[in-house]
C-alpha positions as MATLAB code, in Angstrom:
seq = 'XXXXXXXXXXXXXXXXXXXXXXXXXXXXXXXXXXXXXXXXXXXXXXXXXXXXXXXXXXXXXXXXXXXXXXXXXXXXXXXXXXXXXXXXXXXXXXXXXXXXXXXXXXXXXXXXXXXXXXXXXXXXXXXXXXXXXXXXXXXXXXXXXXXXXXXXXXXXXXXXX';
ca = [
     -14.906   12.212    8.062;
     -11.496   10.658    8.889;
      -9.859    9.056    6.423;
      -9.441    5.316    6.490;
      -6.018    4.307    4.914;
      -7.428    0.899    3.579;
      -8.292    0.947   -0.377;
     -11.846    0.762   -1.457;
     -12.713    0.663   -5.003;
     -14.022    3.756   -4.498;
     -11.456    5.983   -3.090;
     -14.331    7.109   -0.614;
     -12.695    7.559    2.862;
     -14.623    5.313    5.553;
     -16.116    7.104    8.334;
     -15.224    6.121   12.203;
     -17.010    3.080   12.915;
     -18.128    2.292    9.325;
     -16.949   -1.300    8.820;
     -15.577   -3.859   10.434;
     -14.778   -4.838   14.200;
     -12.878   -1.263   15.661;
     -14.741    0.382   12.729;
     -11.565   -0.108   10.213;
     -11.842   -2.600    7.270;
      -9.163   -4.972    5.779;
      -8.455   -4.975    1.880;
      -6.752   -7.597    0.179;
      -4.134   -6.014   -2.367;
      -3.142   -7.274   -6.184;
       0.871   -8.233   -5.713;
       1.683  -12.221   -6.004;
       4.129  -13.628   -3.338;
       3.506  -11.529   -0.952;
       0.479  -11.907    1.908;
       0.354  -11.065    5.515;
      -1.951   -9.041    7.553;
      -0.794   -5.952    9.221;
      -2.249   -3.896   11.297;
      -0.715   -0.056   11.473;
      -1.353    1.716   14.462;
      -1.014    5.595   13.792;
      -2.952    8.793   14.465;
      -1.931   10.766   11.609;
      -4.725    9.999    8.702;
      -1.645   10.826    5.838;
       0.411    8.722    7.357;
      -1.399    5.625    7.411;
      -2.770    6.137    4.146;
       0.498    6.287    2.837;
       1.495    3.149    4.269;
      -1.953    1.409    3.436;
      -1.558    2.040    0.160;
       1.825    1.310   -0.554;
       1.150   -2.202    1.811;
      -1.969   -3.021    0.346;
      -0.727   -2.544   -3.810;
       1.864   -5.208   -2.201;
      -0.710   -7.702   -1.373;
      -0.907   -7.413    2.512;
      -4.404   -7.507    3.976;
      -3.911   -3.980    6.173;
      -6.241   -2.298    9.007;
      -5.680    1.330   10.706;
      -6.401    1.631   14.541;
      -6.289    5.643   15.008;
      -5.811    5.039   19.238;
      -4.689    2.139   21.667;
      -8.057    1.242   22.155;
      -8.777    0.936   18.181;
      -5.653   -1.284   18.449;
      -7.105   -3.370   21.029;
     -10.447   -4.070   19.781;
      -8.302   -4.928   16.078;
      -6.174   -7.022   18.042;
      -9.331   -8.856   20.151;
     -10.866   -9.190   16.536;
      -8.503  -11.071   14.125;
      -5.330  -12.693   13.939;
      -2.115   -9.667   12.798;
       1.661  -11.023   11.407;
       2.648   -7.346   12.300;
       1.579   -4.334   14.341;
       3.482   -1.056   12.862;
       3.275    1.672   16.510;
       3.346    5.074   16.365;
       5.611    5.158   19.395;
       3.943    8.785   19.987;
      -0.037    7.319   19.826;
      -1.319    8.534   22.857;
       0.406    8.591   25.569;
       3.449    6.254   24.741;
       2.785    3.566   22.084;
       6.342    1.626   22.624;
       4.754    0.945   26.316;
       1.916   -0.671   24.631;
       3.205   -2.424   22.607;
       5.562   -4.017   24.402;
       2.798   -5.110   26.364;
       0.017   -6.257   23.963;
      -1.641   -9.051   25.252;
      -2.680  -10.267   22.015;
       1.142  -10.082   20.236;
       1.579  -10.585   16.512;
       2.978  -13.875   15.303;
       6.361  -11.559   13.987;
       5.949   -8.769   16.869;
       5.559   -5.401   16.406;
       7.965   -2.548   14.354;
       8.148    0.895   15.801;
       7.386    4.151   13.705;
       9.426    6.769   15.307;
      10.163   10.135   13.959;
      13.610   11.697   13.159;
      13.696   14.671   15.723;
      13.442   11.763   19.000;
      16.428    9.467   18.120;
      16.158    7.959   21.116;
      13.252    6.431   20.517;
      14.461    3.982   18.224;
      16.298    2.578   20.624;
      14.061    2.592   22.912;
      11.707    0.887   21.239;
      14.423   -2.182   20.094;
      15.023   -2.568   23.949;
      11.284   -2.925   24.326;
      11.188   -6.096   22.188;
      10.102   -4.238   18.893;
      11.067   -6.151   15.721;
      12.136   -3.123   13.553;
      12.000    0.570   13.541;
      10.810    2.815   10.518;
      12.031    6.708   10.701;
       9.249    8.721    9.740;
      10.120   10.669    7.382;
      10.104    7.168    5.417;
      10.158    5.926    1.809;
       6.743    3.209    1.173;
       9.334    1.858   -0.796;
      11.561    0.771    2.111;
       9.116    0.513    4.636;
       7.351   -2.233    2.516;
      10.991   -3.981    1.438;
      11.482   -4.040    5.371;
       8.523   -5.674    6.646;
       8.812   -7.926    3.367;
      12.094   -9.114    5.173;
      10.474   -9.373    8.529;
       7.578  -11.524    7.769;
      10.340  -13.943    5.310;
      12.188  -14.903    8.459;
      11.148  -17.118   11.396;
       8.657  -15.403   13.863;
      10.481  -14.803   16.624;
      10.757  -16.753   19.582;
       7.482  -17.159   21.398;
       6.413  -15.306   18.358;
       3.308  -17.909   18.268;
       1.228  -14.655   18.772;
      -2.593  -14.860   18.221;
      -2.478  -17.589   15.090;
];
């Protein structure tokens, strides 16, 4: 089974498919003050689990799409404040994203990874909101998107509200 980055109760990892439209479900964590649905887009299971975790004990309702066509059907399914990309998923996630037809009401912030600096600006140029440098502190990343969904949405940041 492939982990699913969203805490359960449990602990059990969710199978591919096992709940919820793209086969990811959405938790609701414990933290007042702090709410938003994300929607992290990454094909490394320990990496999104990391993140899930960290964004969920915040209080942010979080899903995992493991592919661009996981992100799609999550996208197609329910309203997102934030996509985090894997700018590596597939075959070049900053190209997605900066073409989602279904954009997040605060955009979309770029996970890019330390030996491809050039990617992070890359991925500003494309339109993304933020970038996180993987490897990353939960700490920060959640204190970042924290800041991000406290400001205005950007312009034509109307997204799929």
């Amino acid at each position: 089974m492939v982990p699913n980055p969203s805490t359960h109760s449990s602990h059990e990892p969710d199978a591919p498919g096992g709940t919820g439209a793209g086969g990811n479900s959405t938790q609701q964590g414990g933290t007042p003050g702090r709410s938003g649905a994300l929607l992290i887009a990454e094909d490394e299971p320990m990496i999104a689990r990391i993140l899930s975790d960290k964004l969920t004990r915040e209080g942010y309702l979080v899903a995992w799409a493991r592919s661009i066509a996981e992100m799609e059907n999550e996208l197609a399914s329910r309203a997102f404040d934030l996509v985090l990309v894997d700018v590596t998923l597939e075959s070049d996630g900053i190209d997605y994203a900066a073409s989602m037809s279904n954009t997040p009401r605060f955009g979309w912030m770029a996970l890019t990874e330390s030996r491809y600096p050039q990617d992070e600006q890359r991925a500003l140029d494309a339109g993304a909101v933020g970038v996180v440098v993987k490897p990353f502190k939960p700490t920060l990343v959640a204190a970042k998107i924290a800041a991000t969904l406290a400001a205005d949405p950007p312009a034509g940041g109307e997204g799929f509200l």
